[in-house]
N, C-alpha and C positions, 0 to 999 in steps of 0.2 A: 510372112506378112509383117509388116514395121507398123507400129503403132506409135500415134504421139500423143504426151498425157501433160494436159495444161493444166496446173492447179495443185497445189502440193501444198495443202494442208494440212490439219487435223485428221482428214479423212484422206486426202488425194494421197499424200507422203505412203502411207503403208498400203493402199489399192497400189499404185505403182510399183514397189518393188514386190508385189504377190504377180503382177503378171511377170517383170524380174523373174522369180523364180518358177515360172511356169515355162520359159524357155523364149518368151515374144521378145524381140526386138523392139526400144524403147528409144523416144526423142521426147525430153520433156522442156516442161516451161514454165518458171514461175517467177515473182517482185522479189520473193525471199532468195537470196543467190545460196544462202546456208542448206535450206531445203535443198534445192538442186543440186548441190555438191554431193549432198548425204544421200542422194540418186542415184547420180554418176557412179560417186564411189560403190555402189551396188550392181552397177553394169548400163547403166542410160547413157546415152549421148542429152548435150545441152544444146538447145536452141535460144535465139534471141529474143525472140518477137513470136505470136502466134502464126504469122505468115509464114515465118521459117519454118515452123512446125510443121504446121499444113503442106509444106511443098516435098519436105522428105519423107512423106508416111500415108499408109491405104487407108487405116483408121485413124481420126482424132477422137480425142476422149476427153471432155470439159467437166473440171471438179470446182467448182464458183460458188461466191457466196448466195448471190440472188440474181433476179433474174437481168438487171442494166448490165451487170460484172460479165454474162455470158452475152449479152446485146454487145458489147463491147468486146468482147476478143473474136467472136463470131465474125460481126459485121461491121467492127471500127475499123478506124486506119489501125494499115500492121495487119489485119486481123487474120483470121481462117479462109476467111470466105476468099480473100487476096491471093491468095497460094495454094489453095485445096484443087487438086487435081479434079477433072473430070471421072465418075466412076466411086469417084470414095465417099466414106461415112462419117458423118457425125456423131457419136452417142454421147449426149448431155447428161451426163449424172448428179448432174446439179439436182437443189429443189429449188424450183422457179415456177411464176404462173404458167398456167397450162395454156394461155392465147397466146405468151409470149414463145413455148415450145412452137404452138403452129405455127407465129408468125415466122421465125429465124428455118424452121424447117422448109414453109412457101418459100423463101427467097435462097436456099439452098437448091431447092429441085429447081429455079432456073438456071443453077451451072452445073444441071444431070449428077447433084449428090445425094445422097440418102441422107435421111437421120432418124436415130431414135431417142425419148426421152427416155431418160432409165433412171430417174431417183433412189436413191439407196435408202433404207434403215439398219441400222443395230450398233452405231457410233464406233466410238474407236475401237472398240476391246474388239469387235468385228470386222472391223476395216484389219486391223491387223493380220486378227489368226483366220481370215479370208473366209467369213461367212457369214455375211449380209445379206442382205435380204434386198433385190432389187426388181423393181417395177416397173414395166416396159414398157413402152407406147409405141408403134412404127408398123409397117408391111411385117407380115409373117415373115419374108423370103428373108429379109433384110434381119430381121430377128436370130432367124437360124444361122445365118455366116457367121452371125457374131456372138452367138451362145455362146461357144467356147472360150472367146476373150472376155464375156461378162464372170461366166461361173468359175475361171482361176480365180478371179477376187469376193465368191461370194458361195454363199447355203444351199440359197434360191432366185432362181429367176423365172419369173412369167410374164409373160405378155398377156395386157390387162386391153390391151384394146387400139386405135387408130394414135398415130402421135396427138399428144396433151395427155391421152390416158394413162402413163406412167405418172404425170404430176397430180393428177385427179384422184391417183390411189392412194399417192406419196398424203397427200393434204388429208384424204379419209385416216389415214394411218396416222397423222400429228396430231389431228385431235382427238382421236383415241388415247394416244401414248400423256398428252396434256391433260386428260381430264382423268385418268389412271392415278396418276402421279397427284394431281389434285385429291380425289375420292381419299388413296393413299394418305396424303399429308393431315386430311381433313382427322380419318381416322384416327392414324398414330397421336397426334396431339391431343385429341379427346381423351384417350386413354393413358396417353402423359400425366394429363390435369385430373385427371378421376385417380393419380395414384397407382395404376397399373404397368408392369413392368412391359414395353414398346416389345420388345425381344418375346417375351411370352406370348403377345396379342399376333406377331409377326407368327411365330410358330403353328399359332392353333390353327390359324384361319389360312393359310397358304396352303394348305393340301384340300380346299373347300370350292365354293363357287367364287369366292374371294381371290382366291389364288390367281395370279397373272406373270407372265413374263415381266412386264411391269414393275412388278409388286416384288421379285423374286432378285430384278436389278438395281432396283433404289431402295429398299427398305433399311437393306443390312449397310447401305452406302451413308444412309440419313442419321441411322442412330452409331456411326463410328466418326462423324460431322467430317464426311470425306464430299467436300462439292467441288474439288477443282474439275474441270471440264470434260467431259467424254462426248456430250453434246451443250452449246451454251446455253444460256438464255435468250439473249439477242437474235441468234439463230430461230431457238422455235417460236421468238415472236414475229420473224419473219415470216414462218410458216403459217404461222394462225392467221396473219396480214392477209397473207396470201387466199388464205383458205378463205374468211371472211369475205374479199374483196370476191372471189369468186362465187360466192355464195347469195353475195348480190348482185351482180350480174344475172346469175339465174334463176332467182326469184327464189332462193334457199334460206331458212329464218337457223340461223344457229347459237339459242340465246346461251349455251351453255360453254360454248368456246369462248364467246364475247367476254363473258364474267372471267375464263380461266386468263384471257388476254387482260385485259386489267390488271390482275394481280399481278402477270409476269412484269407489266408497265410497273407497277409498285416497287417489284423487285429491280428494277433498272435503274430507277429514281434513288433507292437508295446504294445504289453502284453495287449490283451483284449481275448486272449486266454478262459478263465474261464467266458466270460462273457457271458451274451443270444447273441442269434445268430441274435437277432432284433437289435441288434450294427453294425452288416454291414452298418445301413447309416451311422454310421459316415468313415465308407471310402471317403461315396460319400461327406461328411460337410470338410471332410480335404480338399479333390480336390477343392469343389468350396468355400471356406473361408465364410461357413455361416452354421448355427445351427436350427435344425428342432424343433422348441417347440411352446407351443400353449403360 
């Protein structure tokens, strides 16, 4: 089976060479030609366009920023849909709206392709050492063929339910991990400014109800003032966009995401934009004129 993997990022760059070293045959494609080199040089062939993709390979595999970025190599000129054999699969590992999944998967099943959404978590440190956690939307059948090319790059994989329900879990999952990281930030500062040492407070309470995955990945990140990007900011304010925007639609009140969406706006505003998203404490270090470090 040939797979093609459009998207070589942050996260696409190390899922690509994890299926690389799972044995799949690889046609990749991305604007970065550096990216793609450092591909190749791992065993991929290069394609030009998404269509070229699409036309050498059973499965494509879309790693994008948001949801126009896969409308567009999907369904633009150039795009997948241009070249994508009769019989093959899409699986979008993007996070993108969940109407947007259905809509690009409707207009895939009128050229007899499948698709599944399968948004990912557990950023780079997992995209690397291949075990991430991904979320799956699509037919069972269509699931199982491609379990094996999902689980080389990942921990976990389930199927959460009909295509959009990978991005429906993906968005329960963001705002979880936002307002974690919020609760997080809120705490350590408190006990910054009360005097008490971050590191100790980090200690006690991480083997309690306190205790999170969350908490266990950005804590020791925050007080060693490590924010360069594992996941950005801009990103998860995408996600919250997303989540929010979805959440009216269905008549969902989400006032606690809202407020964590602000701040992240704050932190944009004053350019931490590109930065990890474990930077929201320093919202909360500007408000109270004190610095979370061990």
């Amino acid at each position: 089976m040939k797979i093609g993997f459009i998207g070589l990022g942050i996260m696409g760059k190390p899922m690509s060479k994890n299926l690389l070293k799972a044995g799949y045959s690889l046609v990749v494609m991305d604007r970065n030609q550096s990216a793609v080199a450092e591909v190749v040089d791992a065993g991929a062939q290069a394609a030009p366009t998404p269509k070229a993709v699409a036309e050498q390979t059973d499965v494509i595999i879309t790693m994008l920023p948001n949801s126009p970025h896969v409308k567009e190599v999907v369904l633009g000129e150039g795009g997948v849909m241009e070249g994508v054999q009769k019989g093959s699969i899409v699986i979008d590992m993007s996070s993108i709206a969940p109407l947007v999944s259905r809509e690009i998967a409707e207009k895939l099943a009128g050229r007899s392709v499948e698709m599944l959404d399968a948004p990912v978590s557990g950023g780079e440190p997992k995209a690397i050492d291949g075990t991430l956690s991904v979320m799956v939307g699509g037919k069972k059948a269509v699931f199982d063929q491609c379990y094996p090319i999902m689980k080389a790059m990942a921990g976990s994989v389930v199927l959460t339910g009909e295509v959009g329900a990978g991005n429906i879990t993906k968005l329960a999952n963001q705002v979880i991990v936002a307002l974690n990281i919020a609760a997080m930030s809120e705490a350590l500062v408190l006990a910054s400014k009360a005097g008490v040492e971050p590191e100790l407070v980090y200690q006690a309470i991480r083997g309690g109800l306190a205790g999170s995955t969350v908490l266990d990945a950005k804590a020791p990140l925050v007080m060693d003032r490590k924010f360069n990007p594992g996941f950005r900011v801009n990103l998860h304010i995408k996600d919250l966009n997303n989540a929010l925007e979805t959440s009216h639609e269905i008549g969902v009140s989400l006032p606690l995401t809202a407020a964590v969406m602000e701040m992240m706006q704050a932190l944009k505003v004053d350019g931490l934009g590109d930065a990890d998203h474990g930077s929201l404490v320093q919202y909360y270090e500007k408000l109270a004129k004190t610095e979370v470090k061990r």
